[in-house]
Backbone as JSON, one array per atom type, in Angstrom:
{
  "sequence": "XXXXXXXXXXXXXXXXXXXXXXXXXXXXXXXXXXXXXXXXXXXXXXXXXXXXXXXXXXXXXXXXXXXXXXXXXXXXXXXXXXXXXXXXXXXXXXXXXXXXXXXXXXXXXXXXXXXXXXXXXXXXXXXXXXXXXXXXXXXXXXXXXXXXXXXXXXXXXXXXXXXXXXXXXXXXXXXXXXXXXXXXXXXX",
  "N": [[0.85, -1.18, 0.0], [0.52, 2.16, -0.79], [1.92, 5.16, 1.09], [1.16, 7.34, -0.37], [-1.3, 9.75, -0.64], [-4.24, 9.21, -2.72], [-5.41, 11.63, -4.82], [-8.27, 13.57, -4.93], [-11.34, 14.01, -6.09], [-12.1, 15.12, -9.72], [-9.62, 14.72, -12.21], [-7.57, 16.82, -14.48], [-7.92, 16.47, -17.94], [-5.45, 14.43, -19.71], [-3.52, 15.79, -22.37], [-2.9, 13.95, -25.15], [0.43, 12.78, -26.5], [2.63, 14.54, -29.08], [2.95, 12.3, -31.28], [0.99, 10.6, -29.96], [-1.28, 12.13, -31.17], [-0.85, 12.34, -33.86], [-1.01, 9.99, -35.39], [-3.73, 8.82, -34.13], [-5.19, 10.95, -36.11], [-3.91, 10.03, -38.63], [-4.97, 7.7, -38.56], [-7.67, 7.98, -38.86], [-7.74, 9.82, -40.84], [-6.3, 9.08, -43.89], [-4.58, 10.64, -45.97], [-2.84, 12.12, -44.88], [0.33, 13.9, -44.06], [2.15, 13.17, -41.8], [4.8, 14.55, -41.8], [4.15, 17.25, -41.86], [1.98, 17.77, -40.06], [3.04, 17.23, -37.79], [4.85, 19.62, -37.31], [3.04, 21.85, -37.97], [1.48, 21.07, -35.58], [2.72, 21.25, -33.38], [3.8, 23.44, -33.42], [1.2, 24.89, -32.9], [0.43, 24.43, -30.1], [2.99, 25.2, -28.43], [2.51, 27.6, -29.17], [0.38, 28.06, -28.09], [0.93, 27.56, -25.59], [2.72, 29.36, -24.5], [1.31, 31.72, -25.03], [-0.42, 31.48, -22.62], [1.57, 31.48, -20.88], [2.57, 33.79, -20.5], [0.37, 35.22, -20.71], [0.54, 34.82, -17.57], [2.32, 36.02, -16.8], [1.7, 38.82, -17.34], [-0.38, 38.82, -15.8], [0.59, 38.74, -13.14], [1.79, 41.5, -12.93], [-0.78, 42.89, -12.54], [-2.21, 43.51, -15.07], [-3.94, 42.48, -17.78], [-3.85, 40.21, -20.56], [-5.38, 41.34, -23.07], [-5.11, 44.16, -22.08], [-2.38, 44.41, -21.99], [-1.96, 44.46, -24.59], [-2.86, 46.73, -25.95], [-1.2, 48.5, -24.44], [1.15, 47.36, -25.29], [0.56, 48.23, -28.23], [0.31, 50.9, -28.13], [3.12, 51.55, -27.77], [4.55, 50.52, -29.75], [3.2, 52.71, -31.57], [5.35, 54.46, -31.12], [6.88, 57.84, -29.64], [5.01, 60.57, -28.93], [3.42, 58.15, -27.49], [0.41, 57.77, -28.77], [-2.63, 57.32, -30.37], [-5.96, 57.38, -31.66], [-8.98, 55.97, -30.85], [-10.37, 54.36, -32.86], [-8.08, 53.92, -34.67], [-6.67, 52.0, -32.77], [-7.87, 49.91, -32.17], [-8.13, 49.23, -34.94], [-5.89, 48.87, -35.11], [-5.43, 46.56, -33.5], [-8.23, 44.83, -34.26], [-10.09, 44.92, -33.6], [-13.27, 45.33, -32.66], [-14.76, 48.97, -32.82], [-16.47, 49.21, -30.36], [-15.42, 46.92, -28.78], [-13.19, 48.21, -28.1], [-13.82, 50.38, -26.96], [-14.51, 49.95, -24.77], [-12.08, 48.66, -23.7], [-10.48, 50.48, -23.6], [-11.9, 52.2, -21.24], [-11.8, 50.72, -19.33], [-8.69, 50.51, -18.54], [-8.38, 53.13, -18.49], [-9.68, 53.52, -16.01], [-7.83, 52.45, -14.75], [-5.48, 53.76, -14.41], [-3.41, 53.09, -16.66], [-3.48, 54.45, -19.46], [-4.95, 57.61, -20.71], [-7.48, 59.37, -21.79], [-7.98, 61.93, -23.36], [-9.66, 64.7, -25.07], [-8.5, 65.72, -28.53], [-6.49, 68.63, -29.18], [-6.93, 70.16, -31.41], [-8.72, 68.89, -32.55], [-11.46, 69.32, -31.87], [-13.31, 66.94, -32.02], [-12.23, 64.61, -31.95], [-10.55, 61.78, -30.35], [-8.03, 61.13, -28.41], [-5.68, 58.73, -27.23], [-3.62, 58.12, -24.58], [-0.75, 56.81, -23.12], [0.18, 56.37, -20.21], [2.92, 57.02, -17.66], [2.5, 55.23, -15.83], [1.16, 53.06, -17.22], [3.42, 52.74, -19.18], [5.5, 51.98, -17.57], [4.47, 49.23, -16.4], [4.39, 48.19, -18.88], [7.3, 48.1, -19.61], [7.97, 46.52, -17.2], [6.84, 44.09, -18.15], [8.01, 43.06, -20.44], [10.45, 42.62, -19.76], [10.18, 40.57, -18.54], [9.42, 38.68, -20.24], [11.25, 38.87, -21.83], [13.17, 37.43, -20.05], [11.94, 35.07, -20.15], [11.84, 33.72, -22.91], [14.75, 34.01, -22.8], [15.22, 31.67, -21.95], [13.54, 30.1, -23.15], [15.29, 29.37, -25.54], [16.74, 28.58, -24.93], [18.73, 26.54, -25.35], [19.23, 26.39, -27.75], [21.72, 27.43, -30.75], [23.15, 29.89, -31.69], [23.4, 29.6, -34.44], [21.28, 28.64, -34.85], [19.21, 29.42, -33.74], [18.99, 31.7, -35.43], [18.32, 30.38, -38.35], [15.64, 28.86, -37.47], [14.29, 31.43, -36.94], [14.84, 32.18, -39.58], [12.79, 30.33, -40.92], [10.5, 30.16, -39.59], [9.58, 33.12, -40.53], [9.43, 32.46, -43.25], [7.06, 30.53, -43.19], [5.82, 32.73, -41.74], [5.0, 34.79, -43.72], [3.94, 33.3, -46.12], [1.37, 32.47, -44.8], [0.54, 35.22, -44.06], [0.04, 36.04, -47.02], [-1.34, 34.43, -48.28], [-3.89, 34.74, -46.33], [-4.67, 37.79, -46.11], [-6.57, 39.0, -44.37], [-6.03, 37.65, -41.94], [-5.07, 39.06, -39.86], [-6.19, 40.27, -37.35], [-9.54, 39.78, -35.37], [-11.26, 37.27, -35.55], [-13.66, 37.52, -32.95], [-14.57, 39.64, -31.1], [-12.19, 39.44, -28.13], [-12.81, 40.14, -25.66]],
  "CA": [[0.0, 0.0, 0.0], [1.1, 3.41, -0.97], [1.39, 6.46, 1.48], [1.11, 8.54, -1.15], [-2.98, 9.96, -0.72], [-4.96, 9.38, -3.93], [-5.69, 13.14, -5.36], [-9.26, 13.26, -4.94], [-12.06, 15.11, -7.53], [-11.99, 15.06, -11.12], [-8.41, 15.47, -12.65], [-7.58, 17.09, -15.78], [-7.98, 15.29, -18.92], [-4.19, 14.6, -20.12], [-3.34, 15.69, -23.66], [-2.6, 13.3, -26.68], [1.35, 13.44, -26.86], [1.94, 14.73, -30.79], [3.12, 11.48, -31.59], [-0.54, 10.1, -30.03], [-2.19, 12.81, -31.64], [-0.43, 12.27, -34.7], [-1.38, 8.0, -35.34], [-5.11, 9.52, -34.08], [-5.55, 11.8, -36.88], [-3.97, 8.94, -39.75], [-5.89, 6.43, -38.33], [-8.62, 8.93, -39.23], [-7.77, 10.5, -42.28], [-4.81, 8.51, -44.06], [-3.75, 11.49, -46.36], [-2.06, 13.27, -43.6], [1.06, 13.5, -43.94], [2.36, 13.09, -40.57], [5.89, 15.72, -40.93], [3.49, 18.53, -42.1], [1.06, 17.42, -39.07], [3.91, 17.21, -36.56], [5.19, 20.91, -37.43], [1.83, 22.98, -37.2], [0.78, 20.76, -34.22], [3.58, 21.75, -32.47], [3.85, 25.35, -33.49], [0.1, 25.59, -32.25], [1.13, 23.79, -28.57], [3.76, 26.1, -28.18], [1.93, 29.18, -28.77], [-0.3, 27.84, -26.96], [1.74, 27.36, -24.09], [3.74, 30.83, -24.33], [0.61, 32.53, -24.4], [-0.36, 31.18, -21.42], [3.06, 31.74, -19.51], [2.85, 34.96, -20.9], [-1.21, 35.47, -19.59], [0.61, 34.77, -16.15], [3.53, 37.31, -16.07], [0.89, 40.23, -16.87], [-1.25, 38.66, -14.35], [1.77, 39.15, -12.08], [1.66, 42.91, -12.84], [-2.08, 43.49, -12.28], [-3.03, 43.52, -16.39], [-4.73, 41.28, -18.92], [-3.27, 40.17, -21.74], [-5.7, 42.29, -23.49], [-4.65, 45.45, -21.8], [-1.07, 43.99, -22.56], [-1.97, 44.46, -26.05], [-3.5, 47.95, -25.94], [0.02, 48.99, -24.15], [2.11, 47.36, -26.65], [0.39, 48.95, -29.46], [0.61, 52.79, -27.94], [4.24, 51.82, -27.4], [4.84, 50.59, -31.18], [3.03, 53.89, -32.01], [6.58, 55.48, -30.77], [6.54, 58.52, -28.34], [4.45, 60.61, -27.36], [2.61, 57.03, -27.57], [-0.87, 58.12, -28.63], [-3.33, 56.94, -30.95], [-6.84, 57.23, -31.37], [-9.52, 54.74, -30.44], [-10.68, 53.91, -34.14], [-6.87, 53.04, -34.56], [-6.11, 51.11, -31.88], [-8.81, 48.56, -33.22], [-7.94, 48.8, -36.49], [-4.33, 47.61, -35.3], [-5.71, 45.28, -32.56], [-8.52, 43.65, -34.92], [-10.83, 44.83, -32.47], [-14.55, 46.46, -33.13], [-15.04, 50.26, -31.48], [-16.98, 49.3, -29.02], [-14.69, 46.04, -27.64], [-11.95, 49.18, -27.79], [-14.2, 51.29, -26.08], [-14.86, 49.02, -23.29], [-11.22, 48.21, -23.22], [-9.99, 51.74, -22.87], [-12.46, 52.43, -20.12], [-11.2, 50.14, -18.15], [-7.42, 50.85, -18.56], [-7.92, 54.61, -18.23], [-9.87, 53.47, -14.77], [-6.51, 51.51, -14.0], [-3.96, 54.38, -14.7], [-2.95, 52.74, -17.49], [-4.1, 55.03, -20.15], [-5.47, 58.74, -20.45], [-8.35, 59.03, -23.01], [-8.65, 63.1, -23.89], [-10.09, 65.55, -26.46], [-7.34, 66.29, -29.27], [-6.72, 69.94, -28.78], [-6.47, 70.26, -32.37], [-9.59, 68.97, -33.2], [-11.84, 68.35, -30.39], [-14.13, 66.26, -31.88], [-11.51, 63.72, -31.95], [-10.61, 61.54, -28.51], [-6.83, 60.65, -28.33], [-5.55, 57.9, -26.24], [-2.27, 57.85, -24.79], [0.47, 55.79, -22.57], [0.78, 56.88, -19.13], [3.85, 56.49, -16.94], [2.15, 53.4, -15.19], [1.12, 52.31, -18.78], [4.87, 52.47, -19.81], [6.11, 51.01, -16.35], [3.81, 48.24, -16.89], [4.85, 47.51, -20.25], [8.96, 47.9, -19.52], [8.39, 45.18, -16.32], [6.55, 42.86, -18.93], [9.26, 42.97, -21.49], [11.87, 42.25, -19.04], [9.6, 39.02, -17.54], [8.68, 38.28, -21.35], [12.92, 38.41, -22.0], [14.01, 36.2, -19.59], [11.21, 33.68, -20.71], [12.75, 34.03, -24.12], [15.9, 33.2, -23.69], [15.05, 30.34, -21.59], [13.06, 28.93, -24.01], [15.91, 29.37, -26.61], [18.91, 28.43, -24.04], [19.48, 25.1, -25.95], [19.69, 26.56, -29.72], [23.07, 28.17, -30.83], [23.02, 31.22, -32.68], [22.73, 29.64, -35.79], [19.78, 27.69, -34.88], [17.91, 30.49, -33.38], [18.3, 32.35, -37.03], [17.7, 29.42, -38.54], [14.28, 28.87, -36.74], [13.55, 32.55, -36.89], [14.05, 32.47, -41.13], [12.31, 29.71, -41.65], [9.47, 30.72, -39.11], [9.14, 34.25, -40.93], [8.81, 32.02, -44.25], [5.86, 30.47, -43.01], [4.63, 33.46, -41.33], [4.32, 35.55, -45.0], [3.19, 32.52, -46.6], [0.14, 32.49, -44.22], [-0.22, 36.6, -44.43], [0.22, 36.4, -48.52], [-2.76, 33.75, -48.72], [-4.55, 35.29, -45.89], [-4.57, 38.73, -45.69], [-7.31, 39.64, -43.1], [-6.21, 36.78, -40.62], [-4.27, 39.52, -38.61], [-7.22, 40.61, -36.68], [-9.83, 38.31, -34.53], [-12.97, 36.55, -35.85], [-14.98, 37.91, -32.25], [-13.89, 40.18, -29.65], [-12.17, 38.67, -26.62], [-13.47, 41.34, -24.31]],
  "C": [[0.89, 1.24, 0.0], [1.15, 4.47, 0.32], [1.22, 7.75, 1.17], [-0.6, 8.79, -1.05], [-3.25, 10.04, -2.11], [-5.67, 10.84, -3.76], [-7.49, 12.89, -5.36], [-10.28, 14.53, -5.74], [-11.18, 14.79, -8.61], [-10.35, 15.47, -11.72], [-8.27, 15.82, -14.13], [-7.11, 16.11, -16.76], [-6.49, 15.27, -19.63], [-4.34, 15.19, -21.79], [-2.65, 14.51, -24.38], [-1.23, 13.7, -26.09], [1.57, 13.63, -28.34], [2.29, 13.18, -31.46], [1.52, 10.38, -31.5], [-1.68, 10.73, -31.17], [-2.31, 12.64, -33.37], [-1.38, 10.93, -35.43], [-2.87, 8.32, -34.92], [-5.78, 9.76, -35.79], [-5.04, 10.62, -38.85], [-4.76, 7.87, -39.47], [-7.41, 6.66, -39.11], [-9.23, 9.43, -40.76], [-6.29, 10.05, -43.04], [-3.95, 9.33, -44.96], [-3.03, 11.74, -45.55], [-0.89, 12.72, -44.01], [1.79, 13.7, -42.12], [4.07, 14.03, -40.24], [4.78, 16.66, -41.4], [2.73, 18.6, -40.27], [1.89, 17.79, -37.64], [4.59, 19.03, -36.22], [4.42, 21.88, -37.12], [1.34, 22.38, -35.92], [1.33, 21.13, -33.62], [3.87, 22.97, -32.42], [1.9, 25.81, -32.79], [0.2, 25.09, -30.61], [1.71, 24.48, -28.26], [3.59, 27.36, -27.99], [1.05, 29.35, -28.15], [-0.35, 28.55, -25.63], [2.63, 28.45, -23.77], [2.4, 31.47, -24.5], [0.04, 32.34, -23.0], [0.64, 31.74, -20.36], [3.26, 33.54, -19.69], [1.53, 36.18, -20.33], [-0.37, 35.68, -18.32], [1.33, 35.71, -15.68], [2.82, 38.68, -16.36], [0.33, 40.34, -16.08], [-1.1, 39.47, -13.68], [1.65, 40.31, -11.77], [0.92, 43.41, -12.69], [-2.4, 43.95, -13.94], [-3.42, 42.26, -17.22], [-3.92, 41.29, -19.88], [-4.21, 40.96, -23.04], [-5.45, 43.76, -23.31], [-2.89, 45.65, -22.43], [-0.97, 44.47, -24.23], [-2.04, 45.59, -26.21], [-1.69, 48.78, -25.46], [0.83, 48.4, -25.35], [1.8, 48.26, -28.25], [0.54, 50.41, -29.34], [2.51, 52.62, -27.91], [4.98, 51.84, -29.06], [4.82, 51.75, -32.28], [3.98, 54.75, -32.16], [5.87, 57.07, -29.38], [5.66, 59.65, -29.34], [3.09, 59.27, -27.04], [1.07, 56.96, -27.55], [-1.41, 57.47, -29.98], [-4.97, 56.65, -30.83], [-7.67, 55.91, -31.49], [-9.5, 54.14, -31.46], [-9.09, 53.61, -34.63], [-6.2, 51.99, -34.22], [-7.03, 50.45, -31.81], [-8.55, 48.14, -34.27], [-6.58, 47.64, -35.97], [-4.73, 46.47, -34.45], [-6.93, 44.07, -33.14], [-9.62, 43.68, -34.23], [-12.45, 45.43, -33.06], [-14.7, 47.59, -32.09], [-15.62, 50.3, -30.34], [-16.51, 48.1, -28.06], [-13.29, 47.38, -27.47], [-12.58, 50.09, -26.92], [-13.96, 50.93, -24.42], [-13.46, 48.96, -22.65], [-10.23, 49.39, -22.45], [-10.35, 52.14, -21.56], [-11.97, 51.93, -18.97], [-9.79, 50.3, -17.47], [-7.29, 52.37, -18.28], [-8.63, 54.8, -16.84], [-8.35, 52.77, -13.73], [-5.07, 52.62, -14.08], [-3.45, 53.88, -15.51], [-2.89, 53.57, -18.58], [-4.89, 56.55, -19.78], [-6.03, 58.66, -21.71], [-8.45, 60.68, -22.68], [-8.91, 63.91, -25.08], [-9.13, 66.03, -27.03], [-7.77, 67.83, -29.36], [-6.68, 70.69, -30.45], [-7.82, 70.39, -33.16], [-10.83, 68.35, -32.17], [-13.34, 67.6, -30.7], [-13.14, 64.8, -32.09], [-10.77, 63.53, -30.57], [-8.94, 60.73, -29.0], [-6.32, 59.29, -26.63], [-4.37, 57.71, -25.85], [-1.96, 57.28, -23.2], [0.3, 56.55, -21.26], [1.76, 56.85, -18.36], [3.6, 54.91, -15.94], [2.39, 52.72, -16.39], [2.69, 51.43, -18.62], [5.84, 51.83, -18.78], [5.81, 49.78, -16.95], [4.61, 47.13, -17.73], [6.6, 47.16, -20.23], [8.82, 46.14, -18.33], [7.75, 43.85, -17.7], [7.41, 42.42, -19.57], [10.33, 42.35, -20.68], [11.89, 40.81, -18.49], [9.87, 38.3, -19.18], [10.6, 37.58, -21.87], [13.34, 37.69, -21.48], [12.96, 34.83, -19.82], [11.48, 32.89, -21.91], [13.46, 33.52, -24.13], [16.21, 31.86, -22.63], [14.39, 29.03, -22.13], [13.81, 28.62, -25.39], [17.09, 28.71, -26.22], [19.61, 27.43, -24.93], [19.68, 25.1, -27.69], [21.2, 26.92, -29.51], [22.01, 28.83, -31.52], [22.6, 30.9, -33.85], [21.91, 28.75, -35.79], [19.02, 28.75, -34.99], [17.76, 31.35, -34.79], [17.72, 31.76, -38.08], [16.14, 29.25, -38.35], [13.81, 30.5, -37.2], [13.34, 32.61, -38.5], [12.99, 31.52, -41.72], [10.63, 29.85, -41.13], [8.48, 31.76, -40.05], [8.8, 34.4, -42.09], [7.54, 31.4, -44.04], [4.96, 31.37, -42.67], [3.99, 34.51, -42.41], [3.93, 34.77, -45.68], [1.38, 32.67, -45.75], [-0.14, 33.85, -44.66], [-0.48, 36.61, -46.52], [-1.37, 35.35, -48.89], [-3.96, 33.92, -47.84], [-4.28, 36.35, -44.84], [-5.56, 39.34, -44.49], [-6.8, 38.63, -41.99], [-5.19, 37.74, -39.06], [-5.25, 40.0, -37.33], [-8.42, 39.27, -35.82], [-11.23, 38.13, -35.34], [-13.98, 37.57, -34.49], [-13.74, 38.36, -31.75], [-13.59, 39.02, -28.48], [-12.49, 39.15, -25.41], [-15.3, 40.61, -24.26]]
}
């Protein structure tokens, strides 16, 4: 007899490993080729699994990985890191009123300042605040050492390697589908 205590309630359902998942899916459908199969299964597992780890270190900081997004894109903007709402949808993929919602909330969090462009004041500018840009520097720095822990075991000329052959699949996908940069539904 064990004195290890049996875990008690429902436990999570294991995943397939890709090799299960793999022998699944030919069993299934016998075209498949099983290296094509093994390559996107594992590139979607992975991003999976780095968005996830990546959900947890904004957690950490008190933001969403949606707010995460909203800061990265005022920061991409360059300084003085502003951009209006109807923008910062367009680039996020978002509809005006999941950006509305999202601002609201972020300019209740110090994250964000939403005011009237002095220029043209029927136009509402949205910009970065010093939390914002805190925020966003501690993420980067969590996001970096996740990085190169998940790279520790390439060399150099792997990791470019991997990155050209990545950045060939990733304009293959944008060149045969151009709207997929944006989301099917709001995640808000």
């Amino acid at each position: 007899m064990s004195d290890t205590p049996e875990p008690s309630g429902p436990q999570p359902a294991q995943e397939p490993t890709l090799d299960e998942q793999i022998a699944a899916y030919q069993r299934e459908f016998r075209d498949l080729d099983p290296q094509v199969e093994k390559v996107v299964s594992a590139l979607g597992r992975l991003n999976r699994r780095m968005n996830v780890a990546y959900g947890r270190q904004v957690a950490d900081l008190g933001i969403s990985n949606a707010e995460w997004e909203v800061l990265k894109t005022l920061v991409l903007a360059g300084a003085p890191y502003r951009l209006g709402p109807g923008e910062l949808a367009k680039r996020l993929g978002l509809t005006p009123a999941a950006m509305t919602h999202r601002i609201d909330r972020m300019a209740g969090e110090g994250l964000v300042t939403r005011d009237r462009d002095e220029t043209n004041r029927v136009r509402v500018i949205v910009e970065l605040t010093d939390e914002g840009r805190s925020k966003w520097l501690e993420a980067m720095r969590m996001a970096t050492d996740f990085e190169e822990k998940l790279l520790q075991d390439l060399t150099v000329e792997e990791r470019a390697g991997l990155g050209d052959m990545l950045i060939r699949l990733l304009r293959r996908v944008e060149r045969t589908q151009p709207d997929a940069g944006g989301r099917l539904t709001d995640l808000d």
